[in-house]
C-alpha positions in Angstrom: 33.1 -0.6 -38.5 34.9 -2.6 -35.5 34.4 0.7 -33.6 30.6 1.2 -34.4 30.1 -2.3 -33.2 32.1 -1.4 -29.8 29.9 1.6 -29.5 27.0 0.1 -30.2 27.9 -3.0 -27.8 28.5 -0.5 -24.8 25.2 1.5 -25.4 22.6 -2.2 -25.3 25.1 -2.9 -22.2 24.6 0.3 -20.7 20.9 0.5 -21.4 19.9 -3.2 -20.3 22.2 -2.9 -17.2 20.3 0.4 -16.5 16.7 -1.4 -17.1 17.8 -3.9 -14.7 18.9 -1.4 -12.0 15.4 0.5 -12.5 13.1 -2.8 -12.4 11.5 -3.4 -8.9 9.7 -6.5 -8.9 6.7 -7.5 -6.7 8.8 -9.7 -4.5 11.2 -6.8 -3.6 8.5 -5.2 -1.9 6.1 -6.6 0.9 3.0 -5.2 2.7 1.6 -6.6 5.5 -1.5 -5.1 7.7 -0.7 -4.9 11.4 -4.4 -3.9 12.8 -6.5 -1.4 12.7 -7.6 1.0 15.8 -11.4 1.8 15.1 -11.4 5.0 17.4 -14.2 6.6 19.2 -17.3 8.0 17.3 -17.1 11.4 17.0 -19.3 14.3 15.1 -17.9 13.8 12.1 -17.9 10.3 11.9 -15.8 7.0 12.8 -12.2 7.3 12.9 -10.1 4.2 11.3 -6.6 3.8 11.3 -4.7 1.1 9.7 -1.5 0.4 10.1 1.3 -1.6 7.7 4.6 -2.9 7.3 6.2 -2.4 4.1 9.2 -4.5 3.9 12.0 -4.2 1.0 13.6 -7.5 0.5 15.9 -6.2 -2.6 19.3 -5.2 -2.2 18.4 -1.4 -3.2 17.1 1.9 -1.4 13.4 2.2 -2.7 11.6 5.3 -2.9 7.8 4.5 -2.1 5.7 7.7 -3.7 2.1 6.6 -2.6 0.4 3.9 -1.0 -3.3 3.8 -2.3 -5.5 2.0 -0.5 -9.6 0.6 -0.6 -12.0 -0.8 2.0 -14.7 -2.7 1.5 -16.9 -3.8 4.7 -19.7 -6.8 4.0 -19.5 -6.6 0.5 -19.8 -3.1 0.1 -17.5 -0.5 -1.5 -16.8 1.4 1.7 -13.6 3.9 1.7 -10.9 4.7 -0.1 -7.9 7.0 0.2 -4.3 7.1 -0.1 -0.6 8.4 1.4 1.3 10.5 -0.6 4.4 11.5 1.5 7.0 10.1 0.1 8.7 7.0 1.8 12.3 6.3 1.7 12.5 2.7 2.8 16.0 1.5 2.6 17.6 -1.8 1.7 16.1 -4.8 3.2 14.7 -2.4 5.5 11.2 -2.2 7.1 8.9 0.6 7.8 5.1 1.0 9.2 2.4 3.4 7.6 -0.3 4.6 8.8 -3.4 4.6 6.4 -5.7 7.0 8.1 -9.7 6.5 7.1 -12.5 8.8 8.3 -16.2 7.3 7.9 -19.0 9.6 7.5 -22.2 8.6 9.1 -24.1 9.9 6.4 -22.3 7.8 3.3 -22.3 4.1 5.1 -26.0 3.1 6.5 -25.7 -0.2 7.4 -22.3 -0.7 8.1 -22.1 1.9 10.3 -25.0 0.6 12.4 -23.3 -3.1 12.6 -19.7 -0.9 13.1 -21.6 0.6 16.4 -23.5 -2.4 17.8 -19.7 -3.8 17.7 -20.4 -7.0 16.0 -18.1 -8.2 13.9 -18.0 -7.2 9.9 -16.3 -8.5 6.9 -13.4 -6.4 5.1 -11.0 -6.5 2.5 -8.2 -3.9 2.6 -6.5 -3.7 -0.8 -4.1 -1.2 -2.8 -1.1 -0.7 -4.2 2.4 0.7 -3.3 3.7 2.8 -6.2 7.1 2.6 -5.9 9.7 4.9 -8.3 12.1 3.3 -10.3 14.0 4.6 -13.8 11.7 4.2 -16.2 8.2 5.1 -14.1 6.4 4.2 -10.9 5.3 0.2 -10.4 3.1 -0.6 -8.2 3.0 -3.5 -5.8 -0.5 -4.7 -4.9 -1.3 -5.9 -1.8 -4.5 -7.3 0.4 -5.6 -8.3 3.1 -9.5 -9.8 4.5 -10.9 -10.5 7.7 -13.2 -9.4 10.3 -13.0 -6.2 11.8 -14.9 -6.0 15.0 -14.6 -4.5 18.7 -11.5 -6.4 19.5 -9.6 -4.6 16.0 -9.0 -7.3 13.4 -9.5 -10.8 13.1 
């Protein structure tokens, strides 16, 4: 009996210590958006390139599988997309990404046309990070709004 309670003590010790190893929390993981370079119109349509710092604040090497990504421009549901090379980003480590979006002339009407006459637009940049860890991939949400205009962002 004493040693099925012994065994049974190291196994919930094992297994919690193991959920707390595989746990990544929000806070161990921050995004921030840089800018963005709107590149120059081209056949195909309007390059976009954002760029992001991921930041790990925990004291463990994280493994960042995707980042996922959406823009929305004055209101609108504009782009969306995502990075799936996988990311090492090490202990309170930082690294930038580049989230690559090509707009097609065809799918954004007036957007485009404000995007061209270089005024300034509305945007909201969200997504997640999805980040491995034991027991599946969590993802850390992040955002960011502002004005996107000929000078990059605002």
């Amino acid at each position: 009996m004493r040693k099925m309670l012994t065994l049974s003590f190291v196994w919930l010790a094992t297994v919690t210590g193991c959920a707390y190893l595989g746990q990544v929390s929000p806070d161990d993981i921050k995004v921030k958006v840089l800018d963005v370079d709107v590149g120059v119109p081209r056949s195909g349509g309007l390059p976009l390139n954002f760029r992001v710092l991921l930041t790990n604040f925990s004291g463990a090497t994280q493994k960042i599988q995707a980042v996922t990504y959406r823009l929305r421009v004055n209101e609108e549901q504009f782009l969306s997309g995502d990075v799936t090379t996988p990311i090492v980003l090490e202990q309170n480590a930082q690294t930038e990404v580049e989230l690559p979006l090509q707009v097609n002339y065809e799918s954004i009407g007036k957007t485009l046309k404000s995007l061209v006459r270089l005024t300034k637009n509305r945007y909201v940049l969200e997504g997640d990070v999805v980040v491995d860890s034991l027991f599946g991939n969590v993802r850390v949400p992040f955002r960011r709004d502002g004005e996107i205009g000929p000078a990059g962002l605002e």
